[in-house]
N, C-alpha and C positions, 0 to 999 in steps of 0.2 A: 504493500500500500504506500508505505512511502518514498516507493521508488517512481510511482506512478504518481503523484501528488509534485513530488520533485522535478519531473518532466514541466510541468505545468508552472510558469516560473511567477510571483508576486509580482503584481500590478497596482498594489495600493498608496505606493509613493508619493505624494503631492509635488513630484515633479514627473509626472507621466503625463497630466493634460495639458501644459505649457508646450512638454517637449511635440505631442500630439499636432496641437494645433499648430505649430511651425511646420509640423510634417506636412501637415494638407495643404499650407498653400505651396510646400514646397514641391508637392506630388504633381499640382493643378499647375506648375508649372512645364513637369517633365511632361505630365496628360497629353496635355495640349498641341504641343510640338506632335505626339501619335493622332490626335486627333485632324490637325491641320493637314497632316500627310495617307493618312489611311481612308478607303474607302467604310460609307457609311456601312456597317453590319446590323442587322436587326437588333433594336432594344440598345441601343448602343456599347454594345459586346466586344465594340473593338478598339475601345480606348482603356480597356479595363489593364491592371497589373497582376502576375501571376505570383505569390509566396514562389520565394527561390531556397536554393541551398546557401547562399549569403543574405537574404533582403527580399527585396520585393523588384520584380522587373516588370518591363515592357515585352512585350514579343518582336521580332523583328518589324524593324520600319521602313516601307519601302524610298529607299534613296532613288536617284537620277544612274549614274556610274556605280555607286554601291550604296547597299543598306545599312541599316543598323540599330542597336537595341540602348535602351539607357539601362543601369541596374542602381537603386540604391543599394549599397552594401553595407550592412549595420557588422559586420566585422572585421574590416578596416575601416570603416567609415569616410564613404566617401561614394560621392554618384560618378558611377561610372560609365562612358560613354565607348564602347565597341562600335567597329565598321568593320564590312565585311571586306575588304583590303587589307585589316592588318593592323589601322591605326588605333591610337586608343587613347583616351583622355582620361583623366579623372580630377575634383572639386572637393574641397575637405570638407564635410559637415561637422559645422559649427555654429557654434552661436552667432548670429549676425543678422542682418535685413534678409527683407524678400527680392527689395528692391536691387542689393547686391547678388543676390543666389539665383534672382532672373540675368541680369547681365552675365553674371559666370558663363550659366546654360548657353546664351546665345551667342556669349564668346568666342566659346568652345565648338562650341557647332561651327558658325564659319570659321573658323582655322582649320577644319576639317574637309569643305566646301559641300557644306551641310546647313545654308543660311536655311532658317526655318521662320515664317512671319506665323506669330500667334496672338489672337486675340487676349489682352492681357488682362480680362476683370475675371475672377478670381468667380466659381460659379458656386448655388448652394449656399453662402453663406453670405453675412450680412453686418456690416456694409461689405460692400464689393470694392474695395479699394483697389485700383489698378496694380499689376506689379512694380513696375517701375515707381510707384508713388510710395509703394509702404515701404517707407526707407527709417522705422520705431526697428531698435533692435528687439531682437526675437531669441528667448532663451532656449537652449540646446544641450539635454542631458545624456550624451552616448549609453551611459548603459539604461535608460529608459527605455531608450530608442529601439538597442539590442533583447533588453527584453521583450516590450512588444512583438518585435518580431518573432523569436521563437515561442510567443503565445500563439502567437497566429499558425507557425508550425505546426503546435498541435493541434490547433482548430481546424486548418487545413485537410489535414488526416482525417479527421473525424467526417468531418462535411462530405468529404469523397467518399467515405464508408456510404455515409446513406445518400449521397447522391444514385451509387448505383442499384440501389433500389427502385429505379423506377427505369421502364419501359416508353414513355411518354418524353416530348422535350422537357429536355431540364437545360437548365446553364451549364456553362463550367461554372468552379468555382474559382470565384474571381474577386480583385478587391478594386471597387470605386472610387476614385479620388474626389470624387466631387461631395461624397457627403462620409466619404475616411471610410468605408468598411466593404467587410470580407463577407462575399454574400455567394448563395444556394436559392436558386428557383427552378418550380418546377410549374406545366404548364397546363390547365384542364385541354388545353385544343381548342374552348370553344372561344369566340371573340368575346369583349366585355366590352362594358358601358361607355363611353368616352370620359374619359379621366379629365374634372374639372380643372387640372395643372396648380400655379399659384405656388409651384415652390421657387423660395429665394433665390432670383439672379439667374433663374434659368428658363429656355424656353420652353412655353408650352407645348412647341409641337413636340419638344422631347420629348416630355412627362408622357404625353398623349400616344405618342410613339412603343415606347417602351412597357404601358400599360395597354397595348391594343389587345391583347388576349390573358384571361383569366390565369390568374396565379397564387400559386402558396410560394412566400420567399420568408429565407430566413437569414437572417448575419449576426454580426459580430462588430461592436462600435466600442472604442477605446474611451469613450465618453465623448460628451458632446450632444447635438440632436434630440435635445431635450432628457435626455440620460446623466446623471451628474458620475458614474462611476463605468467602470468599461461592463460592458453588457453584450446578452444575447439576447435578440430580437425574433419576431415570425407575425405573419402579418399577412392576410388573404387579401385580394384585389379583383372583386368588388368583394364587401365585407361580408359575408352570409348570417341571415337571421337568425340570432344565439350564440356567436360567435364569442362576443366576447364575455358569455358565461360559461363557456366550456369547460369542462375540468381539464386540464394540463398537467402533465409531470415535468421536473422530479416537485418536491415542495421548495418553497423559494421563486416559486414562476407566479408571475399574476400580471392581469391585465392592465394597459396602462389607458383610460381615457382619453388623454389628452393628447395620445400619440396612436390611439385607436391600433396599440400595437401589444402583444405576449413578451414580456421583458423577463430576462434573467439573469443576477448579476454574475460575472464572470466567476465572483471568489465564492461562490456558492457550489459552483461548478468543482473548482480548483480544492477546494477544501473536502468536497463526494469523497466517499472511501473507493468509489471506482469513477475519477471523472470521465473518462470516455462512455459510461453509463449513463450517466448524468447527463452530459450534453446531447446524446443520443433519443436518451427519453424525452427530452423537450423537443426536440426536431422531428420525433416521429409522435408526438398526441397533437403538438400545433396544426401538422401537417394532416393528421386523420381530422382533426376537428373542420378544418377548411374544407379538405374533399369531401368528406362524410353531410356535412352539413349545407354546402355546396350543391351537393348532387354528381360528384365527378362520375367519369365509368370508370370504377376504380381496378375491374373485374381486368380492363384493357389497357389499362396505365401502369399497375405495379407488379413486382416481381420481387424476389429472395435476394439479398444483396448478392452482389456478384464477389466470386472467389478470385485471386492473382493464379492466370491460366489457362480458368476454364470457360468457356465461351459459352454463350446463350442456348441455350434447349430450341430448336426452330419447331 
């Protein structure tokens, strides 16, 4: 047990949401540069970051002559800029502006001949200060940083255990810069409502976009988003009648009104005598309560999680 507890590293520092919220606009800046060069993908799936074996990355980005990927890397600490030529950059993180860690970034790129033009207002949150402008330094605690991410590691894991549970679209799991977190959706198939939008600094046709067909999603937020501690979330779209009376597992889960969302705090998780149970059991009663309640075809969406190997029964 507490070798499994151990895995799972302490998050409750009061210098993890300072260092947090430098991370997202620091993130929303790498985003963007993928987003300005990458075709649009459904739901916008293609501006997303993947948990790495150092940090969190990009996927490859399509260049002119060559490509290439950004990685933050929380074990040397420092964003690192690969091309598939050979070249390579990298930007110490540290405490500093935004408005310096955007000039780095595009520094960097063109010296590479990688000039990338990005929209610079900062999306999701509020004010939207451009980057160039937010020149308030911004404090930076490496091992926060470090540990976040290997929380995420293990969430990671988790999330793709029951990702493969379903036969139906689902997401990767992927992490969003635009509102910090490391998310799992899965999809009934059928279209939904048009999604009224209205979130912070971003467009509606996104919101609307992204919300065109019915969903169970679930994540993981470092705090922030109305969350004052890092948490797990799950949340149906459009919301089904009874929802949010459902009973949920593990205990420590409840609904949040104001966020019309299933919340669970991380160290609830992390403290479980089997947290991979823990977080399991919340992601699969949030997830039955939406389809169940919903009306999904559940009979033609889910299956047994899948084993490293063995391939689907046709």
């Amino acid at each position: 047990m507490a070798a499994a507890n151990d895995a799972w590293p302490v998050l409750d520092d009061p210098g993890l949401a300072p260092t947090a919220e430098t991370l997202r606009l620091w993130s929303q800046v790498v985003g963007k540069v993928r987003l300005a060069r990458t075709p649009w993908i459904n739901h916008s799936w293609q501006v997303t970051f993947q948990v790495s074996a150092r940090g969190l990355a990009t996927p490859l980005i399509p260049g002119e002559a060559s490509s290439f990927a950004l990685e933050f890397d929380f074990v040397d600490q420092a964003l690192v800029i690969l091309v598939t030529d050979g070249q390579r950059r990298q930007i110490a993180l540290a405490p500093g502006s935004v408005a310096d860690f955007h000039a780095a970034v595009m520094d960097q790129l063109s010296s590479l001949g990688l000039t990338t033009r990005i929209d610079p207002r900062p999306n999701e949150v509020a004010p939207a200060i451009p980057f160039p402008d937010d020149v308030a330094p911004r404090p930076y605690h490496p091992d926060q940083a470090a540990r976040l991410w290997r929380a995420m590691v293990q969430i990671e894991r988790v999330f793709t255990r029951f990702r493969s549970g379903f036969l139906g679209k689902t997401s990767p799991v992927h992490f969003f810069w635009g509102g910090f977190d490391l998310a799992v959706t899965r999809f009934s198939g059928r279209p939904a409502p048009r999604h009224p939008g209205g979130v912070p600094n971003l467009s509606d046709a996104v919101t609307r976009e992204a919300y065109s067909h019915e969903v169970s999603s679930a994540g993981f937020w470092p705090g922030g988003n109305g969350v004052d501690a890092p948490s797990f979330y799950a949340y149906a779209y459009p919301t089904p009648a009874g929802f949010a009376e459902a009973a949920v597992s593990p205990g420590g889960a409840y609904f949040e009104p104001k966020l019309g969302e299933f919340l669970l705090p991380y160290d609830a998780v992390r403290a479980a005598p089997d947290p991979d149970a823990a977080l399991l059991a919340f992601l699969r009663s949030t997830y039955d309560a939406a389809a169940r309640l919903g009306g999904w075809d559940r009979a033609a969406l889910e299956c047994e999680e899948g084993e490293p190997g063995v391939p689907r029964t046709a």
